[in-house]
Steps between C-alpha positions, in 0.01 A plus 500: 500500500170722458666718230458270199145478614434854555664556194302282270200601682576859391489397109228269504285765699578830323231543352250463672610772829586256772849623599735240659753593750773241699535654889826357615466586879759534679549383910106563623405550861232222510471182683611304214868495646393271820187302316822378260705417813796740403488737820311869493595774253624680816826297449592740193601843530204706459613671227462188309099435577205699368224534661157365298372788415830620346530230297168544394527840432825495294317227294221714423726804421720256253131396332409853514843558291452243266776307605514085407682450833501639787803367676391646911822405626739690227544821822584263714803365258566911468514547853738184551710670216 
């Protein structure tokens, strides 16, 4: 888990303006999917997969926030109800 990390991370560096953030990404379109062997991200429903620059993007606006964790994939689990 990268939370404990992160988290410990966060104390040791407070002071000295390094902010840590965990990005917990959620299904990606990249080619990761067939390098691993486990078939294309076009076998989900597309309203499970983000595109790169989404991902990205909601990362930045959860750093921007000051959140500790950005959990990408928390819509999709709202959408799936």
């Amino acid at each position: 888990m990268c939370w404990p990390l992160s988290h410990s991370l966060q104390h040791e560096l407070a002071e000295s303006g390094v902010r840590i953030q965990a990005v917990l990404p959620g299904a990606t379109a990249t080619d990761f999917w067939n390098i691993a062997g486990v078939g294309g991200h076009e076998n989900l429903p597309q309203s499970w997969v983000m595109s790169t620059e989404d991902m990205v993007d909601a990362a930045l606006v959860g750093l921007d926030a000051g959140e500790k964790v950005t959990d990408t994939c928390a819509a999709g689990r709202q959408r799936l109800g």
